[in-house]
C-alpha positions in Angstrom: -19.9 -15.9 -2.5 -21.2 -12.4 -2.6 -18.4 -9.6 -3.5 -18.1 -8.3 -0.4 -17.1 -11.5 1.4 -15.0 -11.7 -1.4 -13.7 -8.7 -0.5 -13.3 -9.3 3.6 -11.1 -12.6 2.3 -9.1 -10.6 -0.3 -8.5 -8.4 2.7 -7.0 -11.4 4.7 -5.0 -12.8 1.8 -3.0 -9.2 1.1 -2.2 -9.3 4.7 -0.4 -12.4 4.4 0.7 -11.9 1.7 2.7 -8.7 2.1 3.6 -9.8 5.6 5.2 -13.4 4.5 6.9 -11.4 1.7 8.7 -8.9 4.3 6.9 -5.8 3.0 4.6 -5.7 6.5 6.1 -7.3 9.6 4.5 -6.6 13.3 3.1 -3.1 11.6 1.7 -2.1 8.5 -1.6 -2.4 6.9 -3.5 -3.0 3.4 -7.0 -2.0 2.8 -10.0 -2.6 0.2 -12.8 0.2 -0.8 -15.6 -1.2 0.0 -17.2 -3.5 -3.4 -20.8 -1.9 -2.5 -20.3 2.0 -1.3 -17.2 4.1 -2.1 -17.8 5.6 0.9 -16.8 2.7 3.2 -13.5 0.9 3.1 -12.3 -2.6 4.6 -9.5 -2.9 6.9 -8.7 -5.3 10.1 -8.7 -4.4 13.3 -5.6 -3.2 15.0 -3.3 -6.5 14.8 -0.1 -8.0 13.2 -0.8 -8.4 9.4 0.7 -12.2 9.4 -2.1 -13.2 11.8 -5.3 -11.0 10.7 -8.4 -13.7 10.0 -11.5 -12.5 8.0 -13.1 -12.3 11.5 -10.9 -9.2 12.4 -11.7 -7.5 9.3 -13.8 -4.1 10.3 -16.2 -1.5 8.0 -15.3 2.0 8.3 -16.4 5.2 7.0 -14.0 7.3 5.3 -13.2 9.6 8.3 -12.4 6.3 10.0 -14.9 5.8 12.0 -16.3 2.2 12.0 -19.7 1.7 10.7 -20.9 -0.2 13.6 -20.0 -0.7 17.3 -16.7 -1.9 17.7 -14.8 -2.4 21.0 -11.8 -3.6 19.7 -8.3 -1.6 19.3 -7.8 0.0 15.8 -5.1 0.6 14.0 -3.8 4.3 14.9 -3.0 5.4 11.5 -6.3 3.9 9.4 -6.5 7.8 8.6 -4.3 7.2 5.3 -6.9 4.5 4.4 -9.8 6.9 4.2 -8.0 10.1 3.2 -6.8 8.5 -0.2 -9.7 7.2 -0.9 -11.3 10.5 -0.4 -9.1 12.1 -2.4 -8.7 9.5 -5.2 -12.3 7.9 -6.5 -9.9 5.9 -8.8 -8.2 3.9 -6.0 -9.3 0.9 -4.6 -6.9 -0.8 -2.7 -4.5 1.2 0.1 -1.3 -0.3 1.5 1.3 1.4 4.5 4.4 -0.1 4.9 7.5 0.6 6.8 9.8 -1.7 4.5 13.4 -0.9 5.7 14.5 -0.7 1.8 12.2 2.3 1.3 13.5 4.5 4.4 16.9 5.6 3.0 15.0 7.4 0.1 12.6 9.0 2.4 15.4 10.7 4.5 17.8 11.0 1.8 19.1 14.5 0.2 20.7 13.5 -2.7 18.9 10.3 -4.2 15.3 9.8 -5.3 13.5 6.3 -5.5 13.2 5.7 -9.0 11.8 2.7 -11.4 14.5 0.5 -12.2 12.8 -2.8 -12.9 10.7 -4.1 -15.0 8.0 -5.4 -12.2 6.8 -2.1 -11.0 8.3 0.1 -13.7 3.9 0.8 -13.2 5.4 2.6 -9.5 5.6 5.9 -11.5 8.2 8.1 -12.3 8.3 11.0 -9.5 7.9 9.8 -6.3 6.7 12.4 -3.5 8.4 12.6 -0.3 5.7 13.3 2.8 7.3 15.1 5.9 4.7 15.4 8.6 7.1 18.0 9.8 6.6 20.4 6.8 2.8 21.4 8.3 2.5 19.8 11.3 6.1 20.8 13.6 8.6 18.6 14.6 7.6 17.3 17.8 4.8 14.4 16.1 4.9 11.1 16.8 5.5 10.8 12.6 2.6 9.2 12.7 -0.6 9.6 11.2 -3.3 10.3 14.1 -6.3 12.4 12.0 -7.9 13.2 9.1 -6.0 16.4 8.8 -2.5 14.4 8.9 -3.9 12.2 6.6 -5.5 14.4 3.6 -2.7 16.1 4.5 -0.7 13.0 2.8 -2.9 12.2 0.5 -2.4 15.8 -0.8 1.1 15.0 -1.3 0.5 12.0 -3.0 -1.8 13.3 -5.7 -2.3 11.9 -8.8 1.2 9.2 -8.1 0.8 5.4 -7.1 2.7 5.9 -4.0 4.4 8.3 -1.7 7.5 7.7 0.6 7.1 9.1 4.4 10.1 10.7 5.5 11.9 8.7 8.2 9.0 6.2 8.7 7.8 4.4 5.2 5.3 4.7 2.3 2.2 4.3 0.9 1.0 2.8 -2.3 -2.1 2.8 -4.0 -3.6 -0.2 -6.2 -6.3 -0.3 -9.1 -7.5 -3.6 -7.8 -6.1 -5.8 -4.8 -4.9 -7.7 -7.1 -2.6 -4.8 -8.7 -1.6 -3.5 -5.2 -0.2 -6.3 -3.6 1.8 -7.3 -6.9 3.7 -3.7 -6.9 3.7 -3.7 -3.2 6.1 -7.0 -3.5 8.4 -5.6 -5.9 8.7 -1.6 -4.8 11.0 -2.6 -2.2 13.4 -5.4 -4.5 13.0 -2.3 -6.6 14.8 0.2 -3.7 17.6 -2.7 -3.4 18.2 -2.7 -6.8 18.6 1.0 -7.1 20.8 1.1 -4.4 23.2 -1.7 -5.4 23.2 -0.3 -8.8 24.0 3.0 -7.7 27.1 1.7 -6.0 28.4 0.4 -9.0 28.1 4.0 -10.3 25.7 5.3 -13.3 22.2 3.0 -13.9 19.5 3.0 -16.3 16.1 4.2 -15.2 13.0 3.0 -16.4 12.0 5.8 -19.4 8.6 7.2 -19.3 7.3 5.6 -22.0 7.9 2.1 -20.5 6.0 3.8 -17.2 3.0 4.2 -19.4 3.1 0.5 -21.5 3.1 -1.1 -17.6 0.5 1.2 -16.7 -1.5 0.2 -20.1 -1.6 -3.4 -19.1 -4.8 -5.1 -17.4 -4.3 -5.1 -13.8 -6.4 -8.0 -13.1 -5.4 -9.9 -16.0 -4.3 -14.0 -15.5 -0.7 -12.7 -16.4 -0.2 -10.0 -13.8 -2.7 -12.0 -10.7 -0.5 -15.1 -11.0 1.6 -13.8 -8.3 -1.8 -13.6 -5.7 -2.5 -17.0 -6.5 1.5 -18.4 -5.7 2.1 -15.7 -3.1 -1.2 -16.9 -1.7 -0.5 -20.1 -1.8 2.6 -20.1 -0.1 0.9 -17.5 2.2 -1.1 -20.5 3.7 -4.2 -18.7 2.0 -5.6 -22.0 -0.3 -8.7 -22.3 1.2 -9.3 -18.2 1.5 -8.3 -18.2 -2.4 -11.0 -20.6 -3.7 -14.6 -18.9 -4.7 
């Protein structure tokens, strides 16, 4: 298998992955930079993430337009795909999610999302807040329609793994598929834990220097890709998963 039907099936995999683990439902999407030409990126076409096949899986240029002729609806707000990978050469997977645990910390004035578990203590330790409103007005849709909304985010995102959208969700950036899809799964058991802890009253965040010894570890190593190959698995992804 060449890498970049590896990479079409890797694709399919995150999406069911992240959409039998509750982090995608009807909406949301997870991309790949293309394995041959950083200028390209792999994404499906406009449908639920639970259902998307390798056949739906479309080629696009970084200003999100698709690299061949393609009749079929596309997702609305592939702009975050290509702006972050504009912006960040290190990056190779994109994921946008509206995971209900993440919206309280993207509206809220008085708490920040921080690392509190182990699992994605790698999540970082500032996490940016993106208001559409702050340069655009507030009379958007929230959603990001352009490349101007969209390296608009990806300004606010910077250097960080992932940025929260106010009132509508986040995106996070991986160092492989691989690395995504495993922080992806735990950023939002992270928010829950936050905000049980919080209720209880003071909690212990994950220090900065345990930020860096996650960040230190192999992404793609067997340790941290066992979850693709269970999540996978129970994903309904077997055959997708074998080489």
């Amino acid at each position: 298998m060449d890498r970049l039907e590896r990479a079409r099936r890797d694709v399919v995999i995150a999406n069911r992955i992240l959409a039998q683990q509750k982090v995608l439902d009807a909406y949301g999407h997870v991309s790949i930079r293309h394995p041959d030409d950083p200028n390209k990126y792999l994404l499906a076409r406009s449908c639920s993430p639970g259902i998307v096949d390798v056949g739906d899986i479309v080629e696009f240029h970084l200003d999100g337009a698709p690299t061949g002729p393609e009749k079929r609806p596309l997702y609305l707000e592939r702009f975050i795909h290509g702006a972050v990978y504009e912006r960040r050469p290190d990056v190779k997977a994109v994921l946008h999610s509206h995971a209900d645990d993440l919206l309280p910390f993207s509206i809220s004035k008085t708490m920040r999302l921080r690392p509190v578990i182990h699992a994605c203590g790698d999540m970082g330790q500032d996490i940016p807040v993106w208001d559409i409103a702050r340069n655009f007005g507030n009379a958007t849709s929230l959603l990001v329609l352009n490349m101007e909304h969209g390296r608009d985010l990806a300004q606010s995102l910077a250097g960080h793994r992932m940025a929260l959208m106010a009132a509508h969700g986040f995106v996070c950036t991986g160092r492989s598929i691989y690395d995504l899809v495993r922080l992806a799964v735990y950023i939002p058991r992270n928010a829950r834990v936050q905000m049980q802890a919080s209720m209880m009253g003071e909690y212990r965040v994950i220090a900065p220097g345990e930020t860096q010894a996650r960040l230190d570890l192999d992404p793609d190593s067997p340790a941290l890709k066992r979850g693709w190959e269970f999540w996978g698995r129970e994903a309904g992804c077997g055959a997708l998963l074998e080489d």
